[in-house]
mmCIF file as gemmi writes it, N, C-alpha and C atoms, coordinates in Angstrom:
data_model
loop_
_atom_site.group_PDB
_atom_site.id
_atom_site.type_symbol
_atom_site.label_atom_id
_atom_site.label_alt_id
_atom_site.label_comp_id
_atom_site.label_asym_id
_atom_site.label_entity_id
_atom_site.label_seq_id
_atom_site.pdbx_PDB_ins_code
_atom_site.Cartn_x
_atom_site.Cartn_y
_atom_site.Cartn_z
_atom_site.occupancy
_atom_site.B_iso_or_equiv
_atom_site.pdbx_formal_charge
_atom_site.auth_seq_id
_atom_site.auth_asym_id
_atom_site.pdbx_PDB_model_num
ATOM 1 N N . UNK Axp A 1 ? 65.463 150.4 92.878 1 0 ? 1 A 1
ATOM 2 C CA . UNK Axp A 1 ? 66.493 149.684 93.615 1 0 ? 1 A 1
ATOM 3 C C . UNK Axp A 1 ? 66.031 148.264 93.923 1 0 ? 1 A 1
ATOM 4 N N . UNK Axp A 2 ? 64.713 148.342 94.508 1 0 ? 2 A 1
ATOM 5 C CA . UNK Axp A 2 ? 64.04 146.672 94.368 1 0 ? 2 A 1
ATOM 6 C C . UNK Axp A 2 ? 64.405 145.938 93.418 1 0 ? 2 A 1
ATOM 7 N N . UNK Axp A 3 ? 63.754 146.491 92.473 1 0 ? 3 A 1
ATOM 8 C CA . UNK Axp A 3 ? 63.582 146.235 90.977 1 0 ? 3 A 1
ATOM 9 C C . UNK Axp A 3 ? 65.04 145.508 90.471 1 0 ? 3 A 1
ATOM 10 N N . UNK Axp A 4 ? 66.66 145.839 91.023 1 0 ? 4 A 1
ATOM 11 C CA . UNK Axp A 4 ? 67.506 145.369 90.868 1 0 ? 4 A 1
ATOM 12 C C . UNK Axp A 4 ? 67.847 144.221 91.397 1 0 ? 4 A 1
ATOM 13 N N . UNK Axp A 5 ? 67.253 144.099 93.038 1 0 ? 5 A 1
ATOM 14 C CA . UNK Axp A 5 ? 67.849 142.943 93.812 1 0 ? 5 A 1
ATOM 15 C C . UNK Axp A 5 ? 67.318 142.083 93.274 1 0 ? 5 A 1
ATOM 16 N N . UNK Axp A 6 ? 65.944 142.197 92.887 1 0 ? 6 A 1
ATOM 17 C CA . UNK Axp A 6 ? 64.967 141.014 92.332 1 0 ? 6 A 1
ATOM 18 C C . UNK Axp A 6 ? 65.232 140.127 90.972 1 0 ? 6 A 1
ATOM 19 N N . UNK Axp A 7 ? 65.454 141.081 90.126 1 0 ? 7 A 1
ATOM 20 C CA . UNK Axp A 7 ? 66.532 140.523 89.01 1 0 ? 7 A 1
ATOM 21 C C . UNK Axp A 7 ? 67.505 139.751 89.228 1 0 ? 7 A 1
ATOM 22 N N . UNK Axp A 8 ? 67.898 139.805 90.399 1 0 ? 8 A 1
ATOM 23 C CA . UNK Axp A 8 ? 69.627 139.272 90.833 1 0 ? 8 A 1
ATOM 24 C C . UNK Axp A 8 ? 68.599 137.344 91.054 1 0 ? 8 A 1
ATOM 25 N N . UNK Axp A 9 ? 67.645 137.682 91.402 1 0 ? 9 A 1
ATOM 26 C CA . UNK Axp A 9 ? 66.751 135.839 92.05 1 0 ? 9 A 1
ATOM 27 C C . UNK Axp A 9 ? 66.251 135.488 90.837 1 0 ? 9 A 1
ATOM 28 N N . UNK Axp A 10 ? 65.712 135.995 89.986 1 0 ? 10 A 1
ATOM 29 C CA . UNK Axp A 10 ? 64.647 135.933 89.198 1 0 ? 10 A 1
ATOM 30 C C . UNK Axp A 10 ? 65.986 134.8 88.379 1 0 ? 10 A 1
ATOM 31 N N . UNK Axp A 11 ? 66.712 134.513 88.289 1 0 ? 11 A 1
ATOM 32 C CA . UNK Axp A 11 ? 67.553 133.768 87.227 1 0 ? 11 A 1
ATOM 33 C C . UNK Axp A 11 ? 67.982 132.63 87.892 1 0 ? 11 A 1
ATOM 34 N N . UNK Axp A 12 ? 67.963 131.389 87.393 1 0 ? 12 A 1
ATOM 35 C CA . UNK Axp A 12 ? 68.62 130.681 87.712 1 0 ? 12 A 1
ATOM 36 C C . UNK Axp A 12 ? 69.934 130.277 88.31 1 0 ? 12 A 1
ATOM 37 N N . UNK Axp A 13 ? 70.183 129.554 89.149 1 0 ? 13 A 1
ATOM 38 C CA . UNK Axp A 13 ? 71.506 129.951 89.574 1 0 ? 13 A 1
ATOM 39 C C . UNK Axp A 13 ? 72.497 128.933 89.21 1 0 ? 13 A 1
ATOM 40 N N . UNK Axp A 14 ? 74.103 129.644 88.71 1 0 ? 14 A 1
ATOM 41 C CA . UNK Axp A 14 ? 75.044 128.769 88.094 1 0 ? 14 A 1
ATOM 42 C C . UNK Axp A 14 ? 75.501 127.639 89.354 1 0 ? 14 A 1
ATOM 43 N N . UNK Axp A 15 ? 75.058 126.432 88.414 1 0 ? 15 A 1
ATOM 44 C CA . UNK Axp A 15 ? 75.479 125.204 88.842 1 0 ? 15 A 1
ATOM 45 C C . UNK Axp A 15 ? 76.777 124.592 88.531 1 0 ? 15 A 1
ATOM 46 N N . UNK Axp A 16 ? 78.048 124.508 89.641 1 0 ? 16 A 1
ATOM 47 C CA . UNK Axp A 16 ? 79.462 124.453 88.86 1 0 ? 16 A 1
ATOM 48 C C . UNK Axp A 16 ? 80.018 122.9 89.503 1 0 ? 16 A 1
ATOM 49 N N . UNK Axp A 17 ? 80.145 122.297 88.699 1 0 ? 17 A 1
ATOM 50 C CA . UNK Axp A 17 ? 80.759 120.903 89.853 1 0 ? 17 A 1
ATOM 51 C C . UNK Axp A 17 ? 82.644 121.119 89.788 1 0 ? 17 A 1
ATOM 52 N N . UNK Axp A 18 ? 83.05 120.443 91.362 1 0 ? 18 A 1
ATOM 53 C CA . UNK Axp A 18 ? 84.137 120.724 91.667 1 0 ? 18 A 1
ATOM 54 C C . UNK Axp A 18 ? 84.664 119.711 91.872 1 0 ? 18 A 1
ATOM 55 N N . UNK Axp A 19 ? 85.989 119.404 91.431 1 0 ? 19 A 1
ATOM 56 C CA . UNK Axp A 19 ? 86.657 117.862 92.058 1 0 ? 19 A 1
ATOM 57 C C . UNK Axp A 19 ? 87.567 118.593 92.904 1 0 ? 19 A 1
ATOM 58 N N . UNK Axp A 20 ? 87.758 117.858 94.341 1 0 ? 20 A 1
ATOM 59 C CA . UNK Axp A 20 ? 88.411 117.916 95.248 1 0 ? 20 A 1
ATOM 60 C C . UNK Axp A 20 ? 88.973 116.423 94.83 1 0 ? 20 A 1
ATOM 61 N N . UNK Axp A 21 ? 90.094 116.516 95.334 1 0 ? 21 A 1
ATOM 62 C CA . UNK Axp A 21 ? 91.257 115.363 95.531 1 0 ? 21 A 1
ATOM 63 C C . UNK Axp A 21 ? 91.676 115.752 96.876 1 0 ? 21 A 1
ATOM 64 N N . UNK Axp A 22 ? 91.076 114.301 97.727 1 0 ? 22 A 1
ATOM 65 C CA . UNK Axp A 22 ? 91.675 114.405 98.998 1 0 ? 22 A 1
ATOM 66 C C . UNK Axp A 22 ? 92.038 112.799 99.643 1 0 ? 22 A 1
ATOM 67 N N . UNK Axp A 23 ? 93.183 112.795 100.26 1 0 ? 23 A 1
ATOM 68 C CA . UNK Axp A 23 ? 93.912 111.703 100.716 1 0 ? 23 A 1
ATOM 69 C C . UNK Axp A 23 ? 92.543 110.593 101.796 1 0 ? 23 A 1
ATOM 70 N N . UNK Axp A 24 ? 92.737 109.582 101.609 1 0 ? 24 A 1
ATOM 71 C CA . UNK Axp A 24 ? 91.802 109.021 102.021 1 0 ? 24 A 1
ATOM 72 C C . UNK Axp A 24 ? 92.573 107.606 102.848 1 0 ? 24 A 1
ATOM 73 N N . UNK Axp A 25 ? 92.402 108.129 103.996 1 0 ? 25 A 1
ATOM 74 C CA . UNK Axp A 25 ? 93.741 106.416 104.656 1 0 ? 25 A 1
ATOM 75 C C . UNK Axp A 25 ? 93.236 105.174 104.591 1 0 ? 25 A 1
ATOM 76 N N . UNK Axp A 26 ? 93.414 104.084 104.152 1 0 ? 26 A 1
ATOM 77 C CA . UNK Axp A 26 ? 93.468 102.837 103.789 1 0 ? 26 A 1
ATOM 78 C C . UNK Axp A 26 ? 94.207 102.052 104.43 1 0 ? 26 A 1
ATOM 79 N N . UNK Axp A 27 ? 93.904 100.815 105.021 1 0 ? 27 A 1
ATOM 80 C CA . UNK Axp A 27 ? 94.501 99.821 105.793 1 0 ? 27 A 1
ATOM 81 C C . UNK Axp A 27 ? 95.651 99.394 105.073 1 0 ? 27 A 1
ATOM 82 N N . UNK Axp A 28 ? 97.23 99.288 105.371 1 0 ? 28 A 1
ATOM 83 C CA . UNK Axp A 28 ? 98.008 98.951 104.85 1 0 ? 28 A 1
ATOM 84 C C . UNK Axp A 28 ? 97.769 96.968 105.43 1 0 ? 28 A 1
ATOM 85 N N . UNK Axp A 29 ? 98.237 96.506 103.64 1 0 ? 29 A 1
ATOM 86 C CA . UNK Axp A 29 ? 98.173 95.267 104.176 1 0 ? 29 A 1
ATOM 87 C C . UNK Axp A 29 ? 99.913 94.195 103.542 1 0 ? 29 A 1
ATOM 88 N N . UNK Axp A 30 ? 100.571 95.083 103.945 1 0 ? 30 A 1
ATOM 89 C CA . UNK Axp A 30 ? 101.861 94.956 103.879 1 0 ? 30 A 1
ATOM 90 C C . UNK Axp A 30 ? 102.143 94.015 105.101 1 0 ? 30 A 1
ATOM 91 N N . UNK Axp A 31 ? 102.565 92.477 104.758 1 0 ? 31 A 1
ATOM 92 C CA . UNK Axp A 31 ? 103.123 91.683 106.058 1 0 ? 31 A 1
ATOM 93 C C . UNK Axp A 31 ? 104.648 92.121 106.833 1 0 ? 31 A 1
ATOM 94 N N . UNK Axp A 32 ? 104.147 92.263 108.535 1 0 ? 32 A 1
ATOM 95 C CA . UNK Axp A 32 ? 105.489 92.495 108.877 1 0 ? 32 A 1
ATOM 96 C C . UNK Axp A 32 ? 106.575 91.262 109.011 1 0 ? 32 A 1
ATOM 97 N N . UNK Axp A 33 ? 107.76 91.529 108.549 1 0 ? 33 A 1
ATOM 98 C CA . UNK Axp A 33 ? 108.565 90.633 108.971 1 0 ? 33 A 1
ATOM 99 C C . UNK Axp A 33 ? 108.66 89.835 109.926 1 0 ? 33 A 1
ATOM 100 N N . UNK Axp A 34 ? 109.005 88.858 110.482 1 0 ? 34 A 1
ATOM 101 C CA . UNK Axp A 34 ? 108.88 88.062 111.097 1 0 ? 34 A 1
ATOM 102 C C . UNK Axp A 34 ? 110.915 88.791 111.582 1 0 ? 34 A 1
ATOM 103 N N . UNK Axp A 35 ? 110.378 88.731 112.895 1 0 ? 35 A 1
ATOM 104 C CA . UNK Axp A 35 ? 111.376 89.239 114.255 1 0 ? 35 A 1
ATOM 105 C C . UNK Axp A 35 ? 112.798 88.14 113.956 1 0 ? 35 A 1
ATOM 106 N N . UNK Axp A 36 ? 113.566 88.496 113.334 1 0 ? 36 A 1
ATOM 107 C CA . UNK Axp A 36 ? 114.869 87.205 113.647 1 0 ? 36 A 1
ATOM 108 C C . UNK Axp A 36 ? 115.586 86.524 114.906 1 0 ? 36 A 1
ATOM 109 N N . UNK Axp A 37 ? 115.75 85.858 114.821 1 0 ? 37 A 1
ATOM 110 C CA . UNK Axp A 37 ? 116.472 85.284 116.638 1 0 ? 37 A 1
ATOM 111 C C . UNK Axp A 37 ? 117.497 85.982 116.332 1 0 ? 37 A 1
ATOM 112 N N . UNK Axp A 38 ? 118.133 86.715 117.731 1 0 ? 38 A 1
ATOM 113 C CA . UNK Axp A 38 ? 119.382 87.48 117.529 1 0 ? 38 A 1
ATOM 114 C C . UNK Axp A 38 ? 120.494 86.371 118.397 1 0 ? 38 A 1
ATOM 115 N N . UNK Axp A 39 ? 121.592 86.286 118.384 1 0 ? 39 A 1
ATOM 116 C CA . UNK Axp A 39 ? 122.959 85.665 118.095 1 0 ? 39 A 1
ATOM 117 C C . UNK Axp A 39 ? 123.057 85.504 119.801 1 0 ? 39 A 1
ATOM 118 N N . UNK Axp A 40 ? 122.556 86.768 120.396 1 0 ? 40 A 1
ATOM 119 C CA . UNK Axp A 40 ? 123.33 87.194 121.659 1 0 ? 40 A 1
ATOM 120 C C . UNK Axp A 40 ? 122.321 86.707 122.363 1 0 ? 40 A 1
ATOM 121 N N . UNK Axp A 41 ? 121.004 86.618 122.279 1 0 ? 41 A 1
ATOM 122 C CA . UNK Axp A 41 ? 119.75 85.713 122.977 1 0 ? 41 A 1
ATOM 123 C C . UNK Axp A 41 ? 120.189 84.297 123.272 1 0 ? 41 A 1
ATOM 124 N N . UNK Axp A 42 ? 120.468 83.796 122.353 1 0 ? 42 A 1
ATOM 125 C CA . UNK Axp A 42 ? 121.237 82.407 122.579 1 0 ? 42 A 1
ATOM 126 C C . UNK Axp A 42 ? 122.173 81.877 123.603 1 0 ? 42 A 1
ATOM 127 N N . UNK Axp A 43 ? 122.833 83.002 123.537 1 0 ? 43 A 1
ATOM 128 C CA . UNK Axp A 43 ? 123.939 82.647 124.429 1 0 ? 43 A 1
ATOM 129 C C . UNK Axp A 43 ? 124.063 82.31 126.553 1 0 ? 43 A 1
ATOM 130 N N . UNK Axp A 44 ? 125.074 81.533 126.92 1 0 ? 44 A 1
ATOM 131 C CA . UNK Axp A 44 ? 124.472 81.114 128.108 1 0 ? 44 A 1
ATOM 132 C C . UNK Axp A 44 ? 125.518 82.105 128.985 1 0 ? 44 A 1
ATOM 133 N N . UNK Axp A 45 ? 124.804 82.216 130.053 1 0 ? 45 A 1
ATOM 134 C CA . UNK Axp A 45 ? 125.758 82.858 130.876 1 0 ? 45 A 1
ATOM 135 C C . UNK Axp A 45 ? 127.367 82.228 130.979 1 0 ? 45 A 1
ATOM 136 N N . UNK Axp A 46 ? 128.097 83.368 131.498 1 0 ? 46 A 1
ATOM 137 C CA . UNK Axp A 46 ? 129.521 82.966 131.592 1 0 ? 46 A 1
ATOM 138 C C . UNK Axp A 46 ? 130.435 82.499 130.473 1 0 ? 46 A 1
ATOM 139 N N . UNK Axp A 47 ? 130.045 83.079 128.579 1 0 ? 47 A 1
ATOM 140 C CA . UNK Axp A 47 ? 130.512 82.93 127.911 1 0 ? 47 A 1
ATOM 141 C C . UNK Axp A 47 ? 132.07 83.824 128.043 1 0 ? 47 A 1
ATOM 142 N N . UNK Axp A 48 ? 132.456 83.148 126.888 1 0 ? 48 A 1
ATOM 143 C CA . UNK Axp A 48 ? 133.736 84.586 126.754 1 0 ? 48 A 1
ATOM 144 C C . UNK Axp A 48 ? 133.444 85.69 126.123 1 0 ? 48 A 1
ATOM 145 N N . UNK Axp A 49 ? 134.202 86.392 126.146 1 0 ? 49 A 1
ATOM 146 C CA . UNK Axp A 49 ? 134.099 87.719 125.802 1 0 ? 49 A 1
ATOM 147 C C . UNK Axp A 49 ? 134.521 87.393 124.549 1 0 ? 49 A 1
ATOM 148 N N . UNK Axp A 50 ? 135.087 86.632 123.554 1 0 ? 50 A 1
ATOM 149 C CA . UNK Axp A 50 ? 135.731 86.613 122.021 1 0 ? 50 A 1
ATOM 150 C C . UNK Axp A 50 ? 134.177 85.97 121.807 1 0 ? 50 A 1
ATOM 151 N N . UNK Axp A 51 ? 133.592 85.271 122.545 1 0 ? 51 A 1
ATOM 152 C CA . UNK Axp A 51 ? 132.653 84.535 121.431 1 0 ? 51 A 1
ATOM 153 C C . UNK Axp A 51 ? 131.553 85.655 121.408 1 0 ? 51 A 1
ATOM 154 N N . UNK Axp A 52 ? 131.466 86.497 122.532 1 0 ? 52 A 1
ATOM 155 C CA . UNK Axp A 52 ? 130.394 87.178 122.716 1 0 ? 52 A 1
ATOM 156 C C . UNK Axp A 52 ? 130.464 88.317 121.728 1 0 ? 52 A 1
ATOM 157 N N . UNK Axp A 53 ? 131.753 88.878 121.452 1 0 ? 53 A 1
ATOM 158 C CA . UNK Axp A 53 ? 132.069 89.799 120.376 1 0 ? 53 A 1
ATOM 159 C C . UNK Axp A 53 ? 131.425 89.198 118.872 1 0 ? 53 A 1
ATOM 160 N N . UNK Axp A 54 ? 131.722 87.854 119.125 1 0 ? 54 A 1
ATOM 161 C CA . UNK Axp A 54 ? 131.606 87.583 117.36 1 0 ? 54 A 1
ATOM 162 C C . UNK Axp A 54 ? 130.231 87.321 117.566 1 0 ? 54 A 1
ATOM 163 N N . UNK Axp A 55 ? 129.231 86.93 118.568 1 0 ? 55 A 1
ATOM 164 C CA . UNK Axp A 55 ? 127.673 87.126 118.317 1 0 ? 55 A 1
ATOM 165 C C . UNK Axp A 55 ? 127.376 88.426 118.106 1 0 ? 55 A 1
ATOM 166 N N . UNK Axp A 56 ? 127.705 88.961 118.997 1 0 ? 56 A 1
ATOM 167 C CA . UNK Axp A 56 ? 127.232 90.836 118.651 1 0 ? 56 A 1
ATOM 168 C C . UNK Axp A 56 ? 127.887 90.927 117.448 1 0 ? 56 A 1
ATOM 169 N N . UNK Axp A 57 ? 128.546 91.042 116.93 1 0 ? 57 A 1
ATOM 170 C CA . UNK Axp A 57 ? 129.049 91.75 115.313 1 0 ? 57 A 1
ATOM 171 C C . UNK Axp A 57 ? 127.852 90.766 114.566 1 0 ? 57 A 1
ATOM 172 N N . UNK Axp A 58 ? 127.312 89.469 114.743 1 0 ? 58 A 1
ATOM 173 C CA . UNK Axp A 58 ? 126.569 88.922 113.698 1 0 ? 58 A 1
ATOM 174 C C . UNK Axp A 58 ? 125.609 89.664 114.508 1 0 ? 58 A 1
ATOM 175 N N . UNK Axp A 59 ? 125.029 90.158 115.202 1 0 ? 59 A 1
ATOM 176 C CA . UNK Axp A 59 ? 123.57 90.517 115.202 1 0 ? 59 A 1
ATOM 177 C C . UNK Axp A 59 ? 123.478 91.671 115.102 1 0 ? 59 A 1
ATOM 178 N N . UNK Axp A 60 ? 124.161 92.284 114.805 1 0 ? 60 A 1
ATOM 179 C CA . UNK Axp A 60 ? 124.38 94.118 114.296 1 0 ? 60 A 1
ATOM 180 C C . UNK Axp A 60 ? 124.228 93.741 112.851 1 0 ? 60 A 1
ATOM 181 N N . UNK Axp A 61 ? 124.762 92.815 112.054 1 0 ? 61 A 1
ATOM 182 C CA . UNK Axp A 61 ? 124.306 92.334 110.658 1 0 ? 61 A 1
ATOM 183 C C . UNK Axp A 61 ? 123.188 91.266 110.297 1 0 ? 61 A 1
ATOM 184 N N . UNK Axp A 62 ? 122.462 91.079 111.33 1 0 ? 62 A 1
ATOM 185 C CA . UNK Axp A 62 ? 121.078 90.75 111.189 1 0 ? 62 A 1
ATOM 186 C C . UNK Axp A 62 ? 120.118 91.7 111.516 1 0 ? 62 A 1
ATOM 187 N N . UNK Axp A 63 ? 120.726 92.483 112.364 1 0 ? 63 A 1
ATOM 188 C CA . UNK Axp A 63 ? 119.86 93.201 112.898 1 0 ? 63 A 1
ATOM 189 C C . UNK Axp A 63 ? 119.597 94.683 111.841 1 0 ? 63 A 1
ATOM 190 N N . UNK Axp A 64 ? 120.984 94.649 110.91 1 0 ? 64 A 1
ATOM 191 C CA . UNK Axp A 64 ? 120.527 95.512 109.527 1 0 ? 64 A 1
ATOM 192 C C . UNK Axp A 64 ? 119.649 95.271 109.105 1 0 ? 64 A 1
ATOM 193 N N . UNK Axp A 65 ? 120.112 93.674 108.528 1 0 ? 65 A 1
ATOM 194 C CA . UNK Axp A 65 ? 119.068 92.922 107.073 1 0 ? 65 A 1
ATOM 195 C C . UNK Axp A 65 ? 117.412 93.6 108.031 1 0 ? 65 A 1
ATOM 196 N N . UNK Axp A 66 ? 117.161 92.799 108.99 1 0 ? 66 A 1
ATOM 197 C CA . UNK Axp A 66 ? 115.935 92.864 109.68 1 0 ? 66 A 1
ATOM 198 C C . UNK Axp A 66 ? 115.302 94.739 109.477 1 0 ? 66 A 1
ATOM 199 N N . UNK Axp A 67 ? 116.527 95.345 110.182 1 0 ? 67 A 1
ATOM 200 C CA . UNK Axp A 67 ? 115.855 96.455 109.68 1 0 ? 67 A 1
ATOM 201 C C . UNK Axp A 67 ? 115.345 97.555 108.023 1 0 ? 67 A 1
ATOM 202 N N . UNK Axp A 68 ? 116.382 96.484 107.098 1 0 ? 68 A 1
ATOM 203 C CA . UNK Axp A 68 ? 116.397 96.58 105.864 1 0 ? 68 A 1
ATOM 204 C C . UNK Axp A 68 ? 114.472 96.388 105.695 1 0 ? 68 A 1
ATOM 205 N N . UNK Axp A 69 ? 114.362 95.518 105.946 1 0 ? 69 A 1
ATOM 206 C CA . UNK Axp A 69 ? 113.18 94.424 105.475 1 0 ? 69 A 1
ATOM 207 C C . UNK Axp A 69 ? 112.123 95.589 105.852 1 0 ? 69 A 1
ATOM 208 N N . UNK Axp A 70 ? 112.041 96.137 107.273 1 0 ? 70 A 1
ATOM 209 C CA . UNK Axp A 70 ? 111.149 97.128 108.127 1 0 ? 70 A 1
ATOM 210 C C . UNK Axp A 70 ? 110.794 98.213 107.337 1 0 ? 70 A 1
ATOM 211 N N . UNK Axp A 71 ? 112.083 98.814 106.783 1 0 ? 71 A 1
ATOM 212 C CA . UNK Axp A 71 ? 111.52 99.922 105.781 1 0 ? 71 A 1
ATOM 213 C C . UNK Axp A 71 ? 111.207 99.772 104.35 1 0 ? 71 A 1
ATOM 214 N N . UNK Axp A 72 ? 111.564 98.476 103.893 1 0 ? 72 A 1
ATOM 215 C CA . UNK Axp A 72 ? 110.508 98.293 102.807 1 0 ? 72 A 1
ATOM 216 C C . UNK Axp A 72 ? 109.05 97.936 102.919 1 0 ? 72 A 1
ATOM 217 N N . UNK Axp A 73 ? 108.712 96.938 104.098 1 0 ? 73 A 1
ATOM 218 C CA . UNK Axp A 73 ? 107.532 97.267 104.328 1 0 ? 73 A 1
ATOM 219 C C . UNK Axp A 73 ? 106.919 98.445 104.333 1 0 ? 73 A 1
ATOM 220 N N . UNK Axp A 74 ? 107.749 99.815 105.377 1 0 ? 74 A 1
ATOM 221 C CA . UNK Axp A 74 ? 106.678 100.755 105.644 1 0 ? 74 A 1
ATOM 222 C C . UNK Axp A 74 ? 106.51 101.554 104.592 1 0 ? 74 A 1
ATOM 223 N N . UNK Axp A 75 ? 107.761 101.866 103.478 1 0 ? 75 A 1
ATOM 224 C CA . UNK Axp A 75 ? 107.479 102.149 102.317 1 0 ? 75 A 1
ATOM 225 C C . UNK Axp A 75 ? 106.224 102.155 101.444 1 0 ? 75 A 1
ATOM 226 N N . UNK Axp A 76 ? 105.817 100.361 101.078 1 0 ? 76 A 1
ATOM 227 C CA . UNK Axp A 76 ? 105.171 99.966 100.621 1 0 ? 76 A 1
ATOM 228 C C . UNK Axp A 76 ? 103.676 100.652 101.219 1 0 ? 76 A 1
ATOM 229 N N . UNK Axp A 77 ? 103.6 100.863 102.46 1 0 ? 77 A 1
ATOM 230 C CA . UNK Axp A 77 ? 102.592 101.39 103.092 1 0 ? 77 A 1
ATOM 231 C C . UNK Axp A 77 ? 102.421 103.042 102.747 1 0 ? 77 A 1
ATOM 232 N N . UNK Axp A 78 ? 103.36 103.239 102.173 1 0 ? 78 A 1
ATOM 233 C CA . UNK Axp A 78 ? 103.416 104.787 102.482 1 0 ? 78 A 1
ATOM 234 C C . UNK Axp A 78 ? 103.244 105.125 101.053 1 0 ? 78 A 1
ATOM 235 N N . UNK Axp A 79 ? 103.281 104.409 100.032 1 0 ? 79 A 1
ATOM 236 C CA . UNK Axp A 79 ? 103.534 104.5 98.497 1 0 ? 79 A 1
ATOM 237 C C . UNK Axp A 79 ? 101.948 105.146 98.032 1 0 ? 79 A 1
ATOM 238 N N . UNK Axp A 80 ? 101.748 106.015 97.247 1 0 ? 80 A 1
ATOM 239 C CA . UNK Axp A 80 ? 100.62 106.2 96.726 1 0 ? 80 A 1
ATOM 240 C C . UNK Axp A 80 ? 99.738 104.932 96.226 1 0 ? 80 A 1
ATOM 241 N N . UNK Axp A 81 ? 98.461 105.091 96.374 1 0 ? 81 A 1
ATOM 242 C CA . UNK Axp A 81 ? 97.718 103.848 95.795 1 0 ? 81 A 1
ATOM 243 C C . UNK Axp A 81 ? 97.201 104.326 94.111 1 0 ? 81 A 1
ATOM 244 N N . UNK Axp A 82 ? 97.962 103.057 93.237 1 0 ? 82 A 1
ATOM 245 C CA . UNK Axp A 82 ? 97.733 103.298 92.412 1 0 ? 82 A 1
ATOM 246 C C . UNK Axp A 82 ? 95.961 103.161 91.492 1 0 ? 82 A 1
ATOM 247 N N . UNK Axp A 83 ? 95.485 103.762 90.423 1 0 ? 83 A 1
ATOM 248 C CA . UNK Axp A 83 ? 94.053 103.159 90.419 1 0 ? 83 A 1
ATOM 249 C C . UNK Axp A 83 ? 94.416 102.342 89.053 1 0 ? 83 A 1
């Protein structure tokens, strides 16, 4: 029964190499947009209510584009790195 375990050492032992693939985080160096002046910041107290409507409707459509821009950045951040 010795005689068996000992056999089991007496041999060299299989040497196997393994690739692991594992995610490794990297500094995204994607520039953020630059913040747009919004329509309604501008404005002074005691405007009207028609002009104040037509700033808010333009800064709901800046405030798309702007957020347009946001998720292509984070995209770009989020994209596999190619080698």
């Amino acid at each position: 029964m010795l005689a068996v375990l000992l056999t089991g050492c007496a041999g060299a032992p299989r040497v196997e190499t393994v690739k692991v693939r594992v995610p490794v985080p990297v500094e995204c160096r994607e520039p953020v947009p630059a913040r747009p002046v919004m329509p309604t910041e501008a404005l002074r107290t005691g405007v009207s209510v028609d002009d104040f409507v037509r700033a808010a409707m333009a800064e709901i459509e800046r405030r798309e584009g702007y957020e347009g821009q946001l998720l292509v950045a984070l995209e770009a951040c989020r994209a596999p790195i190619e080698k």
